[in-house]
BABAFI-778996 format. One line per field, with one value per residue (C-alpha): residue in three letters; x, y, z; residue number from 1. Coordinates in Angstrom, 3 decimals, always signed. Layout:
% BABAFI-778996
miba <- (ALA / ...)
X <- (X / ...)
Y <- (Y / ...)
Z <- (Z / ...)
vexza <- (NUM / ...)
***
This chain:
% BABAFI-778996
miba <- (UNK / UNK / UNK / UNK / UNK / UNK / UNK / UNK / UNK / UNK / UNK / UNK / UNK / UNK / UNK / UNK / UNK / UNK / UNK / UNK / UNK / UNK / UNK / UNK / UNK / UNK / UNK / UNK / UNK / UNK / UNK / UNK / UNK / UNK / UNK / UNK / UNK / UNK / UNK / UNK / UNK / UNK / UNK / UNK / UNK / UNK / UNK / UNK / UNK / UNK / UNK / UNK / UNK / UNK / UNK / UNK / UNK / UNK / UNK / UNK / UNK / UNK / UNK / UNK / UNK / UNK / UNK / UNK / UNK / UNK / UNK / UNK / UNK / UNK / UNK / UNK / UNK / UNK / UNK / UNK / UNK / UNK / UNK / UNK / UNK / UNK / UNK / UNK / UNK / UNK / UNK / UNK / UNK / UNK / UNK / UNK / UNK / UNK / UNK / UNK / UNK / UNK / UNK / UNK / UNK / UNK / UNK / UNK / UNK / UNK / UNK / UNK / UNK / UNK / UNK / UNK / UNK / UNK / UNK / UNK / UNK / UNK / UNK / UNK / UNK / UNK / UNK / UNK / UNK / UNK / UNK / UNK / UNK / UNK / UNK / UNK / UNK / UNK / UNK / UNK / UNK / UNK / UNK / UNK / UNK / UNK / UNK / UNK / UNK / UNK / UNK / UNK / UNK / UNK / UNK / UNK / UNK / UNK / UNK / UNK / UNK / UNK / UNK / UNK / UNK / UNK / UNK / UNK / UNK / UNK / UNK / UNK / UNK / UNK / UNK / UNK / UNK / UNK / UNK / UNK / UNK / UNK / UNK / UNK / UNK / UNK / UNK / UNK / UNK / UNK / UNK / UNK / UNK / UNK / UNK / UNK / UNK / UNK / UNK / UNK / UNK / UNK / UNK / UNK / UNK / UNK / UNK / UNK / UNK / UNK)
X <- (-27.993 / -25.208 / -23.342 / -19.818 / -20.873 / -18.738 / -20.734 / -20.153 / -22.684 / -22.194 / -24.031 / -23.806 / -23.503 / -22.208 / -18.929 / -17.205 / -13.554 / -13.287 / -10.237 / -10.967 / -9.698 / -8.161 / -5.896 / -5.939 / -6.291 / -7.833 / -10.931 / -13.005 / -16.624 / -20.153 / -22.782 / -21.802 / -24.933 / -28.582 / -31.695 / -35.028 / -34.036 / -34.175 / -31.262 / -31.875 / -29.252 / -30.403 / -33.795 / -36.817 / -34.641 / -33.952 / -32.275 / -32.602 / -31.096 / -32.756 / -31.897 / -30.836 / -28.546 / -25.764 / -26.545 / -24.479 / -21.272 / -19.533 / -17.724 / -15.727 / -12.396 / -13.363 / -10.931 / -11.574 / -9.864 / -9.564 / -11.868 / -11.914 / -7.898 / -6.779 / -3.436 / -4.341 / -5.903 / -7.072 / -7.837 / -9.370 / -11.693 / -9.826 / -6.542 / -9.250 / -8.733 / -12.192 / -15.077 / -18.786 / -21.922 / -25.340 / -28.009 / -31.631 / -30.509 / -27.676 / -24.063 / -22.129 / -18.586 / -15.329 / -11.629 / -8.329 / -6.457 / -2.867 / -0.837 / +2.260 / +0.297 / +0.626 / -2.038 / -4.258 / -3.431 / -4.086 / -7.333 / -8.520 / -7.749 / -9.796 / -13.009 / -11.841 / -12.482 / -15.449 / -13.613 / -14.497 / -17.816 / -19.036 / -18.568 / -19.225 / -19.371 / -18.175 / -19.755 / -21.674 / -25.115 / -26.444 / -29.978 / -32.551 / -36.249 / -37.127 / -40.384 / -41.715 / -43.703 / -47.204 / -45.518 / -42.474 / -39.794 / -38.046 / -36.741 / -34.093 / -34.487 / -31.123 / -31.459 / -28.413 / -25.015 / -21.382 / -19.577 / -15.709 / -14.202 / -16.375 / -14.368 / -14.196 / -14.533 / -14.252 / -16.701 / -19.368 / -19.762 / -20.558 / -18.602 / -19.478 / -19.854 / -22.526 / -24.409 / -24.093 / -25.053 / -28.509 / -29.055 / -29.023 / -31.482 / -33.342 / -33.656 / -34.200 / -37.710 / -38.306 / -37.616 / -39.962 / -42.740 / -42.712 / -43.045 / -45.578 / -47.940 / -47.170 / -48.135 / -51.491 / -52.056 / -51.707 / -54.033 / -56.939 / -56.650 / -56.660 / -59.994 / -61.401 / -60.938 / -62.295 / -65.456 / -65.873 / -65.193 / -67.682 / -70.334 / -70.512 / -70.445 / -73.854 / -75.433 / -74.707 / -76.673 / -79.383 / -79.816 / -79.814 / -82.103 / -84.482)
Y <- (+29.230 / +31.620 / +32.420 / +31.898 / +28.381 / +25.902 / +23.325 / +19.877 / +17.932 / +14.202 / +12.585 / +8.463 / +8.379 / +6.500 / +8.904 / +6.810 / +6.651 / +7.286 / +7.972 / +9.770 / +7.811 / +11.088 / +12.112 / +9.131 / +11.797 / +10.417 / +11.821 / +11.410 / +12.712 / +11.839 / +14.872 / +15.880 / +17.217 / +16.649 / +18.813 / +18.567 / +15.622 / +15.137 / +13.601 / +12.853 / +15.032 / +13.684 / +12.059 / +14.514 / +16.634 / +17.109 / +18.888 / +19.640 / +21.964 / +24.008 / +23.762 / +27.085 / +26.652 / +27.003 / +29.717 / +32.418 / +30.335 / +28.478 / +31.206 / +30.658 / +29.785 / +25.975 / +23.375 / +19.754 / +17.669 / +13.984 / +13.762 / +17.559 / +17.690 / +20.987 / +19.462 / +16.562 / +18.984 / +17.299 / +20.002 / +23.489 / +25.295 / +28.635 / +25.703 / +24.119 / +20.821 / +21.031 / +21.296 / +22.288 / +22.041 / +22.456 / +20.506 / +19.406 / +16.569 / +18.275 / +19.607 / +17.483 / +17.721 / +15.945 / +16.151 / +16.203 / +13.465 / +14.650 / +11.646 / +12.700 / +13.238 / +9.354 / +10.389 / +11.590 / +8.694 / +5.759 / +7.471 / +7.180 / +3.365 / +2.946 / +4.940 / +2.436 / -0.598 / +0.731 / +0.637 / +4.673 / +6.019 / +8.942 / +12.458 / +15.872 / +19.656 / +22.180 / +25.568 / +28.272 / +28.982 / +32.124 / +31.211 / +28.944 / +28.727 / +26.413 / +24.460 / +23.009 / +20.429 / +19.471 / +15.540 / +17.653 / +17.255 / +19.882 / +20.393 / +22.736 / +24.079 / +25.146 / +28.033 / +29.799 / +28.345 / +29.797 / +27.151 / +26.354 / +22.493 / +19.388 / +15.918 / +12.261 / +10.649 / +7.284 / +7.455 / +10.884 / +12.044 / +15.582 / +17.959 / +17.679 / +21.992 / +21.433 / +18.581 / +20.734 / +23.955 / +22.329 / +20.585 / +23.828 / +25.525 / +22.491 / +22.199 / +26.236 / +25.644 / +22.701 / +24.631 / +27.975 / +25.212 / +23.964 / +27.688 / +28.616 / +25.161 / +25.928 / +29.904 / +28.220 / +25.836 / +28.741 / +30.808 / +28.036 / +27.700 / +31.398 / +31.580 / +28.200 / +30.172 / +33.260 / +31.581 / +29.343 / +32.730 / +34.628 / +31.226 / +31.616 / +35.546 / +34.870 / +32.318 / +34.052 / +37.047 / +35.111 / +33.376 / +36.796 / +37.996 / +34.852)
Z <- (-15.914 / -15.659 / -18.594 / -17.210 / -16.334 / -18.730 / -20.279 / -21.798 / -23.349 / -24.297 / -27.323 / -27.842 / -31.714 / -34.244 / -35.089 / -38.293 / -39.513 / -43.124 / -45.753 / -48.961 / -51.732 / -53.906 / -51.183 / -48.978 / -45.842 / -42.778 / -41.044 / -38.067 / -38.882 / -37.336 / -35.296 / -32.096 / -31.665 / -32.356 / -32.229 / -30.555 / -28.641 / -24.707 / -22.790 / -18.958 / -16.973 / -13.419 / -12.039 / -13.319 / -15.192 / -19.439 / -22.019 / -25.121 / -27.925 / -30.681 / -34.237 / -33.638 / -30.808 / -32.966 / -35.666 / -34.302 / -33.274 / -35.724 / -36.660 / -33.298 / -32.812 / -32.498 / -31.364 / -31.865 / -28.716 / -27.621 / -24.296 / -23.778 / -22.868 / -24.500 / -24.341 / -27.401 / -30.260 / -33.628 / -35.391 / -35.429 / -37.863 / -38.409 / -39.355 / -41.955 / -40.540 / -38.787 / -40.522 / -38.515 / -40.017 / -38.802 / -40.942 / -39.891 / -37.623 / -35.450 / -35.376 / -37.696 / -37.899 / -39.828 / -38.394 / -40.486 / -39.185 / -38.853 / -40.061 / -38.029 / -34.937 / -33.190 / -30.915 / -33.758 / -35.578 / -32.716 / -31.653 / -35.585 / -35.321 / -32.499 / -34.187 / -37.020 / -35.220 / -32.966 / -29.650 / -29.803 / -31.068 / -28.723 / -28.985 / -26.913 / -26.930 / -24.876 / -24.760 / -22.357 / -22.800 / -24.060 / -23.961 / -23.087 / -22.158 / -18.783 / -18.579 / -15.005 / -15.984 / -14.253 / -13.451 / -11.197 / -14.012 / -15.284 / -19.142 / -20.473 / -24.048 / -24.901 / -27.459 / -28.004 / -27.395 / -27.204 / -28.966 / -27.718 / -28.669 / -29.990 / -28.563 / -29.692 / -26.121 / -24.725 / -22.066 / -22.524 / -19.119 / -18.047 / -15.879 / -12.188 / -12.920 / -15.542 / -13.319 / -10.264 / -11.992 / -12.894 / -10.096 / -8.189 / -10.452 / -9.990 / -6.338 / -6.098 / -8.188 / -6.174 / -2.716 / -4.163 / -5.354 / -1.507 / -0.039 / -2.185 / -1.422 / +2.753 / +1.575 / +0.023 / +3.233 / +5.314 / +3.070 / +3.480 / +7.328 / +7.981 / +5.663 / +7.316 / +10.652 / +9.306 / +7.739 / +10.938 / +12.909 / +11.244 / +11.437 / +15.445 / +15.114 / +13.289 / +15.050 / +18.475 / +16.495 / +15.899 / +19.181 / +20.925 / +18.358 / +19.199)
vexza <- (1 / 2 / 3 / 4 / 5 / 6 / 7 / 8 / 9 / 10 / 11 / 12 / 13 / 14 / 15 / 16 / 17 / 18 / 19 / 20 / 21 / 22 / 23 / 24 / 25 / 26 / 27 / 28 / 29 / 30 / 31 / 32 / 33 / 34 / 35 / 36 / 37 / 38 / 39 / 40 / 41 / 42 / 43 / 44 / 45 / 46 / 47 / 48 / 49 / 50 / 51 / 52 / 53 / 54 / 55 / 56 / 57 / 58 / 59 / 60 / 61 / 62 / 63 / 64 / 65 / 66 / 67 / 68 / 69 / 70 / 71 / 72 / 73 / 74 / 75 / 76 / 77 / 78 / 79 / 80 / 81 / 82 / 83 / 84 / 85 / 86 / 87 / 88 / 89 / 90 / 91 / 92 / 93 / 94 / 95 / 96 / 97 / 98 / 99 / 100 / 101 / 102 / 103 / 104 / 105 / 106 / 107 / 108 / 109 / 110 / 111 / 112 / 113 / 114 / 115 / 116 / 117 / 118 / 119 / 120 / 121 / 122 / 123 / 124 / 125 / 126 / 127 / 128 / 129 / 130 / 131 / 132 / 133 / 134 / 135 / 136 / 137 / 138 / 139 / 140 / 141 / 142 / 143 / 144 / 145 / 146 / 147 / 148 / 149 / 150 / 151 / 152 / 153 / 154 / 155 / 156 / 157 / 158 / 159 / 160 / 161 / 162 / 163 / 164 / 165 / 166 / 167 / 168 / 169 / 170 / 171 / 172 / 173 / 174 / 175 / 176 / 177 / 178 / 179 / 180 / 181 / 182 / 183 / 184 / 185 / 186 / 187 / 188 / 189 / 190 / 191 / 192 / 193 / 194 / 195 / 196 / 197 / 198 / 199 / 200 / 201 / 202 / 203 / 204 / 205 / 206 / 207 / 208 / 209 / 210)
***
């Protein structure tokens, strides 16, 4: 996968709605990510990340947004009101909800009440490891990761770029696999003919010998 290819990954989770009782400040928390576990892009093809995925990144310049828009920020890590951690289970993260933000604000009610409850990442990929599998599916290990924005979405879709992206990677292997078997087919008729070539070479020997 090429590295200038943006990605978004969706994850249905249970993100939560919580107000700390010291300060009474509002967060949205929950993972946006989690490790070693597949997700079905397309038909015959899966994804996975690494625990690792995200070891060099969080460091970023990291924007939380509200369904990806860049235009409705929550909160951003180098501002301190969004905070990325990476534990054994995934990518969890917890947004500062901005009390004078009304979009902020309305979008926490909604995680309150459980109309919202998915999240997503978006990031390029640095590295990953591919594995063809015998039954014709395909799975993507995702390795290392170039984290940009984690969202709180309403419905976790990816980008028709991400989809598209794989599916051509996809239906390269898929188009070499079929060369190779017709390079095989070709291989065993040109040796049948050889070896039934070389069977009447010899038994036209031996009846002229006889």
């Amino acid at each position: 996968m090429e590295r200038t290819v943006k990605q978004t990954r969706s994850l249905q989770t249970n993100i939560t709605a919580t107000r700390a009782e010291q300060d009474d400040e509002m967060y949205i928390e929950g993972y946006f990510a989690v490790f070693n576990r597949e997700t079905e892009l397309f038909p015959g093809a899966f994804e996975e990340i690494a625990p690792e995925a995200f070891n060099d990144t969080l460091s970023n310049d990291i924007r939380a947004l509200i369904n990806h828009d860049t235009s409705l920020v929550l909160g951003r890590n180098k501002a301190g009101t969004l905070e990325l951690k990476v534990d054994s289970r995934g990518l969890w993260g917890r947004i500062k909800i901005n009390p004078r933000d009304s979009d902020a604000v309305n979008l926490y009610e909604r995680v309150k009440r459980g109309d919202v409850d998915q999240c997503s990442f978006g990031f390029n990929i640095i590295e990953e490891e591919t594995e063809f599998r015998d039954d014709g599916t395909v799975k993507w290990r995702l390795k290392k990761v170039d984290l940009h924005e984690v969202s709180v979405v309403t419905f976790p879709a990816y980008e028709d770029t991400s989809v598209q992206a794989r599916m051509r990677e996809y239906e390269q292997h898929k188009k070499r696999q079929l060369e190779q078997r017709k390079m095989k087919l070709k291989e065993r008729v040109r040796d049948g003919v050889a070896s039934i070539n070389v069977d009447k070479k010899n038994r036209t020997t031996q009846s002229s010998a006889g």
